[in-house]
N, C-alpha and C positions, 0 to 999 in steps of 0.2 A: 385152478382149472375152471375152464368155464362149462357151464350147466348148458350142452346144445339144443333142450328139448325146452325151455326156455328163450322168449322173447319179449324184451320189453318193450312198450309204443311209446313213442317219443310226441306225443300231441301234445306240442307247444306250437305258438305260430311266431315267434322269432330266433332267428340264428342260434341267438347268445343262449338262450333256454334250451334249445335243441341239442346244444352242440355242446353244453354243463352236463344237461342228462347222459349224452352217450357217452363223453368222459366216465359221469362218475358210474356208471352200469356196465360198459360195454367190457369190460375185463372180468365180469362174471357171468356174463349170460354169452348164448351164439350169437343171440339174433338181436338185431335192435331193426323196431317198424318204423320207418318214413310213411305217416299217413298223408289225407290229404289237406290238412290243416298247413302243415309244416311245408307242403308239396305249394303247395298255392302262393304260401308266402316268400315262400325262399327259392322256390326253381330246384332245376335238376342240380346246380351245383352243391346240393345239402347233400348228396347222395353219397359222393366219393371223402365229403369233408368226416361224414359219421361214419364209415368205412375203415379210416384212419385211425376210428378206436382199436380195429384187429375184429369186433365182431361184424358177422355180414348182415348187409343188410336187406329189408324185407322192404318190398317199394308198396303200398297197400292202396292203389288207386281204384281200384274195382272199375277198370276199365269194362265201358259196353257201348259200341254203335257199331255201325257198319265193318264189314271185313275188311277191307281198306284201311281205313281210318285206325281198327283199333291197330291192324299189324304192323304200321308206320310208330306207332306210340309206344309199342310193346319194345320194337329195336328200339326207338331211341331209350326207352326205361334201363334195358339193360346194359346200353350204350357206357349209360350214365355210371354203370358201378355195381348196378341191384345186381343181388345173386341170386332175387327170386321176385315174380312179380302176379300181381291179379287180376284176372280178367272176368265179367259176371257171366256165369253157365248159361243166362236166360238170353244172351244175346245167340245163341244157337249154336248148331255143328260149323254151317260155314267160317263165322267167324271165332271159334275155338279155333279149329283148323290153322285159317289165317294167324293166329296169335300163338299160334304153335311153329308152325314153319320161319315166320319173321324172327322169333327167337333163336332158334334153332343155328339160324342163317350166323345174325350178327352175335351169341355169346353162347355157344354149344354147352358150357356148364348153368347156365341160368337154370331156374327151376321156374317153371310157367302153372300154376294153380287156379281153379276155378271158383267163384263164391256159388255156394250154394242157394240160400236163403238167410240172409242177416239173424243175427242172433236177435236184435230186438223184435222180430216176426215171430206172433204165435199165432195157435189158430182162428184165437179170433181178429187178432190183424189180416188173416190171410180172407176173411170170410167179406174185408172191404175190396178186397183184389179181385177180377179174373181169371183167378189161378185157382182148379179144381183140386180136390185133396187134401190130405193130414200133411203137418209142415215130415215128419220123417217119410211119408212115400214122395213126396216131392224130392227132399233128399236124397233118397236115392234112384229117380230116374235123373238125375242131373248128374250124381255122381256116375253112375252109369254114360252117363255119353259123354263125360269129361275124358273117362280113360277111353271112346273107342275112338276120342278124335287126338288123343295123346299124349294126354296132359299130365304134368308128375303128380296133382294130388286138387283137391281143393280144400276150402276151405268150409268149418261146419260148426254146429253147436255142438256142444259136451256128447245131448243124447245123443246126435245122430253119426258117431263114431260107429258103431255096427252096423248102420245100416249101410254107413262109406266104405267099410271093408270089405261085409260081401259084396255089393258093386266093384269094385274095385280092383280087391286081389292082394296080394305081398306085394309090397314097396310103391303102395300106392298111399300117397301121403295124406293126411288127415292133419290139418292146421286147423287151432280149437283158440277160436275169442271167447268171450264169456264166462272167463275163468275169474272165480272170487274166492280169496284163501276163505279158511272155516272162520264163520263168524262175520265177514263183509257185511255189506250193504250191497244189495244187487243193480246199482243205478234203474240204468235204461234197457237193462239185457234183462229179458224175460226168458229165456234157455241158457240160462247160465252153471255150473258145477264149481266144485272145491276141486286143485290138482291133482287130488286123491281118486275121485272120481273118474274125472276125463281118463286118466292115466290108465286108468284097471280098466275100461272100455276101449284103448290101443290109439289113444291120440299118442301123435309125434311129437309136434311142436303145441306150447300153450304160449297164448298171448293174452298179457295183462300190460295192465297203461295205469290207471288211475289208484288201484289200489294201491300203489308201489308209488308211483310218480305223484300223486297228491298226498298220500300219506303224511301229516306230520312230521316223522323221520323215514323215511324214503332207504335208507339205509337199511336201519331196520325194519324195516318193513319186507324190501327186498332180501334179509337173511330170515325170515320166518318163514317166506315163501317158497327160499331154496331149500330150508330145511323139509317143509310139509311134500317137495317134491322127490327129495331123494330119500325119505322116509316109505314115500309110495312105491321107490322101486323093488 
C-alpha cells in the first residue's frame, strides 16, 4: 500500500536516473516530484513516463511572471500528466487567479498550489530582500490570498503549518519540503523538521529528495522514513 502523505523528488537530470527512481519508489509512496532539474532536462514528456509508476505526480516548477504567461504554462503542465502543480504566491492575486482558472479549464482534477517562502529562506535571508516581516507572518498573508483566489493549498516550511491552517481552513492543503528523518544533515534547508514533527503540526503531504535518493541504500532509507511516518500517525 502506498504511503499518500509522502512524496519523493526525483532530482536527477537524466531520464534513465529519473525514471530508475520512480520505478524503484513510486509503488510505495503517492507522490513522486518532477522538479526543475529533471524538467529542463528532459521536457514535459518525463511527466506522463513517471506517472506510469501508478504514483501521481507532483510537477514543482514554482512558476511566477506575468498572468498570461504563467496561465498558458500551468495548462500545458497539467496537460502533460501532473496531478498537481506550483505556482509562486509572490507573483500576486491576478496571477493566482489566472493559474487557477487555466487549470481549472484544461484538467478539473489537478491540484494547483502556491510556494510560500522557500524553505532555505530564514530571517536573516529575508533581512537581504524587500520583503517586510518574520518568515511565518509573511507565511501566512500569502497563505491567506492563496485561498481567496482559489488555490487547493501551498506550499510551506514544517513550522509554518499553523500558521497555513488558520489562513487557510479544513482541506486546505499544506505541502512541507524540508523534511529530514531524526538524525539527518539539514543540507541547504534552514526551516527544516523530522516527519514526526511537520505531521503533529497538520502537514498533508511531506516531500523528501535527498535523504532517501542520495542515501547509500536508498531503500532503506526510504523504509525508516515510512516507518518514522506511520509511527507519527
Amino acid at each position: 500500500m502506498r504511503e499518500e502523505r509522502l512524496c519523493i523528488a526525483l532530482d536527477f537530470a537524466t531520464r534513465d536516473e529519473i525514471l530508475a527512481a520512480a520505478r524503484r519508489f513510486g509503488g510505495k509512496v503517492g507522490w513522486l516530484k518532477v522538479g526543475l532539474e529533471a524538467f529542463v532536462a528532459e521536457g514535459p514528456r518525463i511527466v506522463p513516463e513517471v506517472a506510469d509508476t501508478g504514483a501521481r505526480v507532483f510537477l514543482d516548477l514554482k512558476l511566477h511572471d506575468i498572468p498570461t504567461t504563467v496561465a498558458r504554462a500551468v495548462a500545458a503542465a497539467v496537460r502533460s500528466g501532473a496531478s498537481m502543480v506550483n505556482v509562486h504566491a509572490l507573483g500576486g492575486r491576478d496571477m493566482l487567479v489566472a493559474a487557477r482558472e487555466s487549470a481549472r479549464a484544461a484538467a478539473p482534477a489537478a491540484k494547483i498550489i502556491a510556494v510560500t517562502l522557500l524553505t532555505s529562506l530564514d530571517s536573516r535571508s529575508l533581512a537581504d530582500l524587500p520583503i517586510s516581516g518574520h518568515p511565518e507572518g509573511i507565511v501566512r498573508r500569502l497563505a491567506a490570498l492563496t485561498k481567496e483566489c482559489g488555490l487547493d493549498g501551498v506550499v510551506c516550511a514544517p513550522r509554518d503549518v499553523p500558521e497555513v491552517k488558520g489562513a487557510g481552513g479544513k482541506g486546505f492543503l499544506a505541502v512541507v519540503p524540508g523534511i529530514r528523518p531524526a538524525g539527518a544533515e539539514l543540507g541547504d534547508q534552514k526551516r527544516a523538521a523530522t516527519p514526526a514533527e511537520a505531521l503533529s503540526n497538520g502537514a498533508d503531504l511531506l516531500v523528501v529528495g535527498r535523504p532517501v535518493t542520495a542515501a547509500s541504500d536508498p531503500d532503506a532509507a526510504l523504509d525508516l522514513l515510512l516507518g518514522q511516518i506511520q509511527s507519527a500517525s
